[in-house]
PDB file of N, CA, C and O in Angstrom:
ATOM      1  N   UNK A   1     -17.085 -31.489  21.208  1.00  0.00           N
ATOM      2  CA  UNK A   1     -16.517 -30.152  21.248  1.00  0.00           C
ATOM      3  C   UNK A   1     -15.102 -30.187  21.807  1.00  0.00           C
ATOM      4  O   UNK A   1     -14.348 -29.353  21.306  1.00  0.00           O
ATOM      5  N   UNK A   2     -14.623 -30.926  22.675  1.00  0.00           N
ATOM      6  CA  UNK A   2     -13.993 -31.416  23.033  1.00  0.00           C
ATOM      7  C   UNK A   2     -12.455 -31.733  22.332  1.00  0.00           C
ATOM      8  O   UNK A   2     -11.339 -31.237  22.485  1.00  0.00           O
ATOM      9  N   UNK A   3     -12.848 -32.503  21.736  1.00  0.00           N
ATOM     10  CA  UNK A   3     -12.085 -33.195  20.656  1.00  0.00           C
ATOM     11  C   UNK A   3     -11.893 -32.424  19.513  1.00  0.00           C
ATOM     12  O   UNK A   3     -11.092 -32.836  18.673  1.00  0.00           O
ATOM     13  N   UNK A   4     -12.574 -31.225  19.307  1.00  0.00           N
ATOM     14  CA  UNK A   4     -12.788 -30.106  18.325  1.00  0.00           C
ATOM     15  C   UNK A   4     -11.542 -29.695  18.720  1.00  0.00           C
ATOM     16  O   UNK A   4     -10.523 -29.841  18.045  1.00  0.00           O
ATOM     17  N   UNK A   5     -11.605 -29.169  19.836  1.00  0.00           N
ATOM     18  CA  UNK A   5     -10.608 -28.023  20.324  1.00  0.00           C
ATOM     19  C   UNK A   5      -9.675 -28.731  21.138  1.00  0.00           C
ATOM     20  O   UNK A   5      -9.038 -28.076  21.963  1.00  0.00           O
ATOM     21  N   UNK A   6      -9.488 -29.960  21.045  1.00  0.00           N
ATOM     22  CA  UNK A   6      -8.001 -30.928  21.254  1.00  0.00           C
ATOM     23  C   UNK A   6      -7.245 -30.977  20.057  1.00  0.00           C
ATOM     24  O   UNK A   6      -6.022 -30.835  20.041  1.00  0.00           O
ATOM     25  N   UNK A   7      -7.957 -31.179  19.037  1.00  0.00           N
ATOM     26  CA  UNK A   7      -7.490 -31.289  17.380  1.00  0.00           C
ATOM     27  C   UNK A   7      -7.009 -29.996  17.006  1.00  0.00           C
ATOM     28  O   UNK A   7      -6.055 -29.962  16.229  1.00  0.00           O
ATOM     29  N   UNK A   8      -7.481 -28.972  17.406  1.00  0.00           N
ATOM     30  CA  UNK A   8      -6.965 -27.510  17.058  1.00  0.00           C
ATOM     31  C   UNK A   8      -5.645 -27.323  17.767  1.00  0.00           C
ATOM     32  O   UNK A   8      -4.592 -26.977  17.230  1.00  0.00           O
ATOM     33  N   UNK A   9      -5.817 -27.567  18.901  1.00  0.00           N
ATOM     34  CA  UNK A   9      -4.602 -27.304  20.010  1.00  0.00           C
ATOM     35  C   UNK A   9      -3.164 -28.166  19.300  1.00  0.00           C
ATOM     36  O   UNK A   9      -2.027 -27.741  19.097  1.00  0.00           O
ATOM     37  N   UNK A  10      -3.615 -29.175  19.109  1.00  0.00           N
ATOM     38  CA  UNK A  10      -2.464 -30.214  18.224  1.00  0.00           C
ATOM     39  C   UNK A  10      -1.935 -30.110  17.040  1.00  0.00           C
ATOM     40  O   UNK A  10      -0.884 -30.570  16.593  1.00  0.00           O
ATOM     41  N   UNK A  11      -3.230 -29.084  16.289  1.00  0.00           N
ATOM     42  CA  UNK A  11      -2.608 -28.694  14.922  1.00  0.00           C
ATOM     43  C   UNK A  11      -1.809 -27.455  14.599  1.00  0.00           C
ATOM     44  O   UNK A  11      -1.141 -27.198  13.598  1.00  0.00           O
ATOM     45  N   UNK A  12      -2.071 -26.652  15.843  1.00  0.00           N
ATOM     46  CA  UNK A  12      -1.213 -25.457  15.990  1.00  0.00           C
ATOM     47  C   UNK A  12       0.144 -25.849  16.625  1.00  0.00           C
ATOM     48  O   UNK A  12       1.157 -25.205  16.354  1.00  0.00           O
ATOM     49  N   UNK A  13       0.160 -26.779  17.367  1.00  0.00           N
ATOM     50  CA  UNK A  13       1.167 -26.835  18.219  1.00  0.00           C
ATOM     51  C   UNK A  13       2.391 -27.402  16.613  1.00  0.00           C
ATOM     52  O   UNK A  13       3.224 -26.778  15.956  1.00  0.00           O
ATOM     53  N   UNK A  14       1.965 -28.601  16.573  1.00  0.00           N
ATOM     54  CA  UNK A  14       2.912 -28.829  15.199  1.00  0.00           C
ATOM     55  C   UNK A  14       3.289 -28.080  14.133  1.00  0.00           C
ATOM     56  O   UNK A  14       4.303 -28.310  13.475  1.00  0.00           O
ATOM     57  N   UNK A  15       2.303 -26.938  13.868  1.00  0.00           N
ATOM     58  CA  UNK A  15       2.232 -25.757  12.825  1.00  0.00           C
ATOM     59  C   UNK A  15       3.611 -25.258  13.332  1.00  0.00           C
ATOM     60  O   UNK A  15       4.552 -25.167  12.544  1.00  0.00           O
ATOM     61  N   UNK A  16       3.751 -24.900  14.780  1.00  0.00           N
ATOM     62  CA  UNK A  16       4.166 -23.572  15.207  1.00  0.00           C
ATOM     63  C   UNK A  16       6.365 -23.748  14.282  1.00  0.00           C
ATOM     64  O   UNK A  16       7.050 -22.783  13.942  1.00  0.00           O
ATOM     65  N   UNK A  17       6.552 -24.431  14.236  1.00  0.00           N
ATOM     66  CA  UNK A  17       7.940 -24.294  13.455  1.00  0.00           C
ATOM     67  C   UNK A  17       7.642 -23.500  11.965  1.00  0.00           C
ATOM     68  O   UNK A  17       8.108 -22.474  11.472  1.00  0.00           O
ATOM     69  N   UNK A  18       6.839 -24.290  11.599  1.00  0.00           N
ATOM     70  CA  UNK A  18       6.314 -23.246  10.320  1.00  0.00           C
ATOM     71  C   UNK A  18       6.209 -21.997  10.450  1.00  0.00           C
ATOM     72  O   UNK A  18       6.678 -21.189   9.648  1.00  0.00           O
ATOM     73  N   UNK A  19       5.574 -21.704  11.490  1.00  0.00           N
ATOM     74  CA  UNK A  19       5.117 -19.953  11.853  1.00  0.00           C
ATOM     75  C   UNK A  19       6.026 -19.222  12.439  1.00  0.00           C
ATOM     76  O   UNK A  19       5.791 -18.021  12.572  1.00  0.00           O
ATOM     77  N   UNK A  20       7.421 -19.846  12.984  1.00  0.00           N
ATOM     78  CA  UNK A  20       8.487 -19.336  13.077  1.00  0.00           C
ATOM     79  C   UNK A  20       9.739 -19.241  12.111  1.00  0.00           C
ATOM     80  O   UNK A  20      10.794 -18.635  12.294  1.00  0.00           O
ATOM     81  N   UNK A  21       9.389 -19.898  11.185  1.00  0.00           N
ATOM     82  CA  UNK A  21      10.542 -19.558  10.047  1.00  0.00           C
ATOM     83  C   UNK A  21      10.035 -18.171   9.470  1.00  0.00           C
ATOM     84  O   UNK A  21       8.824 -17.974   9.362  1.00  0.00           O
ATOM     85  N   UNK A  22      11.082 -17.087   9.053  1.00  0.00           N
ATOM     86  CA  UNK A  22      10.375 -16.077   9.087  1.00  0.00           C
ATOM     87  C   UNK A  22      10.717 -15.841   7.672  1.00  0.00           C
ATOM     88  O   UNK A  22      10.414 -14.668   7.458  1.00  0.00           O
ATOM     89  N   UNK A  23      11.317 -16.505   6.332  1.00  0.00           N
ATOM     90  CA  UNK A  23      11.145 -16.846   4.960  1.00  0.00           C
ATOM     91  C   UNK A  23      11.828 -15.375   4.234  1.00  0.00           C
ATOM     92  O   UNK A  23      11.633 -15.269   3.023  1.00  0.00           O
ATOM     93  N   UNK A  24      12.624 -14.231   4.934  1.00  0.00           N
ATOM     94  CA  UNK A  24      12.928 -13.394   4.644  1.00  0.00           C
ATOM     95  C   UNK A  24      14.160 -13.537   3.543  1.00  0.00           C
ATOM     96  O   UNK A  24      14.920 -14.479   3.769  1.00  0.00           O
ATOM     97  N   UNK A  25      14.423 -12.811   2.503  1.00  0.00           N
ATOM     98  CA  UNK A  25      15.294 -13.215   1.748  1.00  0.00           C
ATOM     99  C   UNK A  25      16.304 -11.871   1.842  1.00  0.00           C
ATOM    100  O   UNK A  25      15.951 -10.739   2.174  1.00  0.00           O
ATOM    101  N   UNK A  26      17.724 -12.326   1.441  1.00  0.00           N
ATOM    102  CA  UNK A  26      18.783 -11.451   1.361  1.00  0.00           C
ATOM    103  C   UNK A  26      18.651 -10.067   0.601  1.00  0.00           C
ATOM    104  O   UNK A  26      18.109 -10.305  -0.478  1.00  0.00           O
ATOM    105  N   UNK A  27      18.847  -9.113   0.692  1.00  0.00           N
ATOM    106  CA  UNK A  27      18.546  -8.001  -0.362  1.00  0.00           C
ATOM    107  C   UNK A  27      19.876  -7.360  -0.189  1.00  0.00           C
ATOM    108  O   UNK A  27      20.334  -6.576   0.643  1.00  0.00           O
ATOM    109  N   UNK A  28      20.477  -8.119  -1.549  1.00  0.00           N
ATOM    110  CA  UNK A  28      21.807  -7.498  -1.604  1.00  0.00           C
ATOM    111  C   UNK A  28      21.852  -6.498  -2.932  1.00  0.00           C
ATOM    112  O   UNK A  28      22.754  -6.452  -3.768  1.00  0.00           O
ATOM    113  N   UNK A  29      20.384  -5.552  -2.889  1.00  0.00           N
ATOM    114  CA  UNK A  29      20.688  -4.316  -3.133  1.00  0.00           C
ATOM    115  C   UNK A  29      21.704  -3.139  -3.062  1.00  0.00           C
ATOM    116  O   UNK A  29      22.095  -2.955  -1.910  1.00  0.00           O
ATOM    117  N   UNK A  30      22.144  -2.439  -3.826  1.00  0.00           N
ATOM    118  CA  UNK A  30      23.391  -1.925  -4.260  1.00  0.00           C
ATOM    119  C   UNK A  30      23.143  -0.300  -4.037  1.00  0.00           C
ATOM    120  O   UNK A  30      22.014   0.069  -4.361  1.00  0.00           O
ATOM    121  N   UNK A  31      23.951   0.626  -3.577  1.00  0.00           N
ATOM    122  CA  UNK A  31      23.360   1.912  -3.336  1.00  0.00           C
ATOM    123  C   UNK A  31      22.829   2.638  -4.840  1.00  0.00           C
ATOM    124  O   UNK A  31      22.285   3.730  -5.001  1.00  0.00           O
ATOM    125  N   UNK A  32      23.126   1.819  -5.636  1.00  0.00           N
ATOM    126  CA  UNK A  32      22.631   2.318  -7.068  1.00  0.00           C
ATOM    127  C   UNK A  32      21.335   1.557  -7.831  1.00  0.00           C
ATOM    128  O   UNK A  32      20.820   1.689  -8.941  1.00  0.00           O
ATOM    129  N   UNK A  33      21.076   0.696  -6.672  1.00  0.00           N
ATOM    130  CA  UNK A  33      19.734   0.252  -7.145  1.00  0.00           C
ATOM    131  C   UNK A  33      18.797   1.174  -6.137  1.00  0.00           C
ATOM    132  O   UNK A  33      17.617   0.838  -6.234  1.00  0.00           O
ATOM    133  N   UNK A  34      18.942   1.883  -5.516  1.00  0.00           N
ATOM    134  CA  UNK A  34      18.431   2.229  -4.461  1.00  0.00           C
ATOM    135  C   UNK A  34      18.387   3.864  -5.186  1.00  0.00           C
ATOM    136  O   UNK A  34      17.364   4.485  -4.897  1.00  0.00           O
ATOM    137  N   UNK A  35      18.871   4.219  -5.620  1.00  0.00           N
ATOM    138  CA  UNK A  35      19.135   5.443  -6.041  1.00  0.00           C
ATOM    139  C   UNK A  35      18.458   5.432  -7.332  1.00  0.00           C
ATOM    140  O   UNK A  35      17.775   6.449  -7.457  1.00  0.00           O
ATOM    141  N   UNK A  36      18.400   4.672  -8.310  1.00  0.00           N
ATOM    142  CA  UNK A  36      17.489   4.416  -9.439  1.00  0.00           C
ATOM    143  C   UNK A  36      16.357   4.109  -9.322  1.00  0.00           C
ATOM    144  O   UNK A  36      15.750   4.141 -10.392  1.00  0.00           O
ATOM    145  N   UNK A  37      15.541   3.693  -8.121  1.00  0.00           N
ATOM    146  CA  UNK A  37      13.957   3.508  -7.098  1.00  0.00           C
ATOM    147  C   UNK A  37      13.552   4.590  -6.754  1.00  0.00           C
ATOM    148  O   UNK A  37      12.372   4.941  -6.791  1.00  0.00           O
ATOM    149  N   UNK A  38      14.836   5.494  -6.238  1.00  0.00           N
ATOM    150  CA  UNK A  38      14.148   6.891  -5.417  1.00  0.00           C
ATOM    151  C   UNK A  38      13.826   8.167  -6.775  1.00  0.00           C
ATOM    152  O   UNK A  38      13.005   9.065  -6.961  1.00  0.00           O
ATOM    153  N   UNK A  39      15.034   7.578  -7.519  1.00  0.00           N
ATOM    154  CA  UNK A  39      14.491   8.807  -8.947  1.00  0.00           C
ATOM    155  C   UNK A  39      13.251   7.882  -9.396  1.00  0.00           C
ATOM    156  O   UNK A  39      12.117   8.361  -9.376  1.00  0.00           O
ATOM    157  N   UNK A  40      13.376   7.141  -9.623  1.00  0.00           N
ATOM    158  CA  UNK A  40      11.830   6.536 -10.198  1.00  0.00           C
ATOM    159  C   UNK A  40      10.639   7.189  -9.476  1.00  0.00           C
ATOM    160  O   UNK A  40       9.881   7.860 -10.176  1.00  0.00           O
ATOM    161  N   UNK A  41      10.386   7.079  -8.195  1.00  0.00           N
ATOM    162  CA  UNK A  41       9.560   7.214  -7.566  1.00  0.00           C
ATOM    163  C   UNK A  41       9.625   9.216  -7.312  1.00  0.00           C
ATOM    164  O   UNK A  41       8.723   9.781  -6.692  1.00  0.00           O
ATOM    165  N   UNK A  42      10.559   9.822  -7.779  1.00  0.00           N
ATOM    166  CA  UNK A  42      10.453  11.140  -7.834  1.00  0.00           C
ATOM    167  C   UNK A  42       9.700  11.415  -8.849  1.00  0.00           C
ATOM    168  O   UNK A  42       8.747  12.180  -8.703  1.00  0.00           O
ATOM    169  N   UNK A  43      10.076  10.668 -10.435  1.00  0.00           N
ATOM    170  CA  UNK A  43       9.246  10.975 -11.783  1.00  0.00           C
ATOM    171  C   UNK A  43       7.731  10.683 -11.490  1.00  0.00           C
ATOM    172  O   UNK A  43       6.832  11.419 -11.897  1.00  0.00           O
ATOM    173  N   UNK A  44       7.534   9.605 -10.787  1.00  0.00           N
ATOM    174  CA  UNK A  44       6.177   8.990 -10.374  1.00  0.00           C
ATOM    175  C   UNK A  44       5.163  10.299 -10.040  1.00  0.00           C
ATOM    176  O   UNK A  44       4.041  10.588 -10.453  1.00  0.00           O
ATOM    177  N   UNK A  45       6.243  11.060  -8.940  1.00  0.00           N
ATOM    178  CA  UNK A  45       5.281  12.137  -7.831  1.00  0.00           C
ATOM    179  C   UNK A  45       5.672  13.387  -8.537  1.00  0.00           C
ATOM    180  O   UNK A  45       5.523  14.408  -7.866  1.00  0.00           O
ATOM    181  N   UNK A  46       6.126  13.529  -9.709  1.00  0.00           N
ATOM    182  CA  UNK A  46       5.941  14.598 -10.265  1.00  0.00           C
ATOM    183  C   UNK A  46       4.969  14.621 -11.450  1.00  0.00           C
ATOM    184  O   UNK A  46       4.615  15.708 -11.907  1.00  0.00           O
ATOM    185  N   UNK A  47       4.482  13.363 -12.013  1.00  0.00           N
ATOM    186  CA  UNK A  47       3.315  13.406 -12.806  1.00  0.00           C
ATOM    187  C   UNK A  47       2.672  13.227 -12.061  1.00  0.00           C
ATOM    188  O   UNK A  47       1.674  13.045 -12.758  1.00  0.00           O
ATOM    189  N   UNK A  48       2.207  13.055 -10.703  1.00  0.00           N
ATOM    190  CA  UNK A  48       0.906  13.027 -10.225  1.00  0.00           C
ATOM    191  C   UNK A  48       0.671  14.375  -9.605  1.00  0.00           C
ATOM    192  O   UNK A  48      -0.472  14.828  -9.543  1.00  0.00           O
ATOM    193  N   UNK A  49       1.607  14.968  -9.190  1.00  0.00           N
ATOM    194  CA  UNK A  49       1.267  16.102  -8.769  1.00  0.00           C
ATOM    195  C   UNK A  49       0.106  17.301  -9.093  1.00  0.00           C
ATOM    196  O   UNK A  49      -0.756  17.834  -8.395  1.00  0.00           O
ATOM    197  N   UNK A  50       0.587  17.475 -10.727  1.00  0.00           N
ATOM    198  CA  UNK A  50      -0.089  17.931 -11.981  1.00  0.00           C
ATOM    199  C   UNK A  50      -1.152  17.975 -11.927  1.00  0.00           C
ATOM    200  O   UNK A  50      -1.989  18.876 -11.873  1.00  0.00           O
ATOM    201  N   UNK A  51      -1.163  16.576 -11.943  1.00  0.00           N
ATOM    202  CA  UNK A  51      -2.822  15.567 -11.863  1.00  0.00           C
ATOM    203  C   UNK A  51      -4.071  15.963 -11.086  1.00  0.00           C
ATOM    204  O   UNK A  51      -5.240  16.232 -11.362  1.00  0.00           O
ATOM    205  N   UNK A  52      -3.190  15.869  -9.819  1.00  0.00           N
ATOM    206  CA  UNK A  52      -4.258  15.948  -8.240  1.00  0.00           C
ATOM    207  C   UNK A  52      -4.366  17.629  -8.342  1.00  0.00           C
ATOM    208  O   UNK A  52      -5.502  17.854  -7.926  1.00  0.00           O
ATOM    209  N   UNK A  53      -3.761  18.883  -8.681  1.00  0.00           N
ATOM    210  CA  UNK A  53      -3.930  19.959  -8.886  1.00  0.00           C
ATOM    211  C   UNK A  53      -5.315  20.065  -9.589  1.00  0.00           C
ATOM    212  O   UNK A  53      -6.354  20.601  -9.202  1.00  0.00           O
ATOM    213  N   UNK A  54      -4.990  19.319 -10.866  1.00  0.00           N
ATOM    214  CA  UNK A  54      -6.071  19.935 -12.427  1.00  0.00           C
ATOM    215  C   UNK A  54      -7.238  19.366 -11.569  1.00  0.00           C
ATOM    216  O   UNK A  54      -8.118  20.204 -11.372  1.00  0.00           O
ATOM    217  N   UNK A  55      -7.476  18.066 -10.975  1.00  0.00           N
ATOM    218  CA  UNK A  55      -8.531  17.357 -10.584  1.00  0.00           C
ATOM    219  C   UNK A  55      -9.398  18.290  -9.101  1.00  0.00           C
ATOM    220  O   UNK A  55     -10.565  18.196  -8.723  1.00  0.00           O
ATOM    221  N   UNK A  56      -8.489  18.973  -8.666  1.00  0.00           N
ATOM    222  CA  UNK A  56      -8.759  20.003  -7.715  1.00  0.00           C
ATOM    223  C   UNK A  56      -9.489  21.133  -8.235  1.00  0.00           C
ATOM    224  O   UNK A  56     -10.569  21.656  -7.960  1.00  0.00           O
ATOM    225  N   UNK A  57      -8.410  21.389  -9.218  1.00  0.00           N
ATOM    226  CA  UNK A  57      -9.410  22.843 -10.502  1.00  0.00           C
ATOM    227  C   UNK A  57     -10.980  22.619 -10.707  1.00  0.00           C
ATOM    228  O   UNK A  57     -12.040  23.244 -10.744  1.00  0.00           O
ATOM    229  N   UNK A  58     -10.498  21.438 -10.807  1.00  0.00           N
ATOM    230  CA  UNK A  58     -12.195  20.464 -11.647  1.00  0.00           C
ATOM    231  C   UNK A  58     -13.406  20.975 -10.538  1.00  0.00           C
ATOM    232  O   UNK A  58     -14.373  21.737 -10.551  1.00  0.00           O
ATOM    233  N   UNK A  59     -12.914  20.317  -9.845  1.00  0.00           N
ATOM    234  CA  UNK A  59     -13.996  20.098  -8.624  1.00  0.00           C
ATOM    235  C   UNK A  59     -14.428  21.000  -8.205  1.00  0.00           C
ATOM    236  O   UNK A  59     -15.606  21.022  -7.847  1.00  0.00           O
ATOM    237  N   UNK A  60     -13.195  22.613  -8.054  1.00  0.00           N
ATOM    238  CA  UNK A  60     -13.602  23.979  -7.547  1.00  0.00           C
ATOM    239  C   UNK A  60     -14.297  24.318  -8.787  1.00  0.00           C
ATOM    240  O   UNK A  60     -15.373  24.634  -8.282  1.00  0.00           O
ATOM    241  N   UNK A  61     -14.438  24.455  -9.833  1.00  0.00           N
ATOM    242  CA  UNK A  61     -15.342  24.886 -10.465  1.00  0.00           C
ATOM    243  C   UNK A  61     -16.715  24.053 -10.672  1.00  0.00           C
ATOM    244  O   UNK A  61     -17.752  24.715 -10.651  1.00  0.00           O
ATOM    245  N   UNK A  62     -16.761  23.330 -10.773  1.00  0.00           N
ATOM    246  CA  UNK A  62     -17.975  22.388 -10.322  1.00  0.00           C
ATOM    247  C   UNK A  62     -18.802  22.743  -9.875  1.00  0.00           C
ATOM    248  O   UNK A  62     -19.947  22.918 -10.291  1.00  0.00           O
ATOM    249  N   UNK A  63     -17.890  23.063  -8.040  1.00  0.00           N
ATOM    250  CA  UNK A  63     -18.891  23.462  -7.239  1.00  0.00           C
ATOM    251  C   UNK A  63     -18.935  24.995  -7.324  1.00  0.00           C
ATOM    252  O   UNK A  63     -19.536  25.230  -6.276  1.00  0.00           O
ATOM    253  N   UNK A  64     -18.752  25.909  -7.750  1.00  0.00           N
ATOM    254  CA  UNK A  64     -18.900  26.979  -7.865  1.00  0.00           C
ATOM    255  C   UNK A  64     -19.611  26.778  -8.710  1.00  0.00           C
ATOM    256  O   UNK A  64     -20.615  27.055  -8.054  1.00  0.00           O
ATOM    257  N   UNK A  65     -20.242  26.358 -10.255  1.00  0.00           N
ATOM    258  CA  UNK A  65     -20.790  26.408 -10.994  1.00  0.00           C
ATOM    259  C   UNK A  65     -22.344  26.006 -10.477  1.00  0.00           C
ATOM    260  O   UNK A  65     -23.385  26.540 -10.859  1.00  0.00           O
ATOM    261  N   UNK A  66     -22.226  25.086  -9.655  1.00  0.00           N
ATOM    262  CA  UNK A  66     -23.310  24.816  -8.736  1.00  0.00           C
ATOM    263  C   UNK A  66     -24.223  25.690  -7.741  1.00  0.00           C
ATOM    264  O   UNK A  66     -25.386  25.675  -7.339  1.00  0.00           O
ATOM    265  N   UNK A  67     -23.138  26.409  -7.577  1.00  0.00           N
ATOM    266  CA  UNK A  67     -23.460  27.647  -6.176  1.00  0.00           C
ATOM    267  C   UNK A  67     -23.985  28.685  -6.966  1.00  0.00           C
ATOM    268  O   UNK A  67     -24.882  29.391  -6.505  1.00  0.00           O
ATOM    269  N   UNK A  68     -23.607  28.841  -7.931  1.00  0.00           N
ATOM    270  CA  UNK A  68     -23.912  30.386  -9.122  1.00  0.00           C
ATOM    271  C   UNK A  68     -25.750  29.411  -9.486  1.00  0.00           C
ATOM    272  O   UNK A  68     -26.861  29.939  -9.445  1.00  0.00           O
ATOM    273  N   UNK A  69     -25.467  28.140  -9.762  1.00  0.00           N
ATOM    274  CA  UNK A  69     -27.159  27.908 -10.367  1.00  0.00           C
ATOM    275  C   UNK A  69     -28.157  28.257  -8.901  1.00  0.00           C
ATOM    276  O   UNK A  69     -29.097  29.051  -8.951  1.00  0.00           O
ATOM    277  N   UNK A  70     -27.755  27.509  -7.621  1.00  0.00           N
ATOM    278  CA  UNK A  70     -28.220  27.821  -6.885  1.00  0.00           C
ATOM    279  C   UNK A  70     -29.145  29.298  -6.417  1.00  0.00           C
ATOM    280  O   UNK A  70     -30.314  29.531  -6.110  1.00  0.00           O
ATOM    281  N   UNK A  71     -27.712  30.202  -6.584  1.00  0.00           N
ATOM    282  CA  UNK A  71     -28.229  31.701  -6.278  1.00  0.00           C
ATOM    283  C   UNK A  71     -29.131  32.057  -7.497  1.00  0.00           C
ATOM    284  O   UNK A  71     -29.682  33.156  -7.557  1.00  0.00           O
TER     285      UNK A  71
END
C-alpha cells in the first residue's frame, strides 16, 4: 500500500508541469467577428422564443383539457 501511494505521489509530482501549462490560445477576434456572434445568437433567441410560447399553449391546454374531463 505503501508503494501504491509512493508511486502516486511521484506520478503527480512529475505530471505537475503538465498541469500548469494552461494551453490557452490567442483570440485575435475582431470587433466584427464579435458582432456577427451576437446577431447570430439574437436570430437563434428569436426563433426559440416562438417555440417555448406555442409549447406553453400546448401544455395549458392539455391540462385544462384534463381538468374539464376530470369535473
Amino acid at each position: 500500500m505503501k508503494a501504491l501511494i509512493n508511486t502516486l505521489i511521484a506520478s503527480i509530482v512529475t505530471a505537475s508541469s503538465a498541469f500548469a501549462a494552461s494551453g490557452a490560445l490567442e483570440d485575435n477576434s475582431g470587433i466584427f467577428v464579435w458582432a456577427f456572434l451576437g446577431m447570430c445568437a439574437l436570430i437563434v433567441i428569436g426563433q426559440l422564443l416562438p417555440t417555448v410560447l406555442l409549447m406553453l399553449g400546448f401544455a395549458k391546454g392539455v391540462a385544462k383539457e384534463k381538468k374539464a374531463e376530470a369535473a
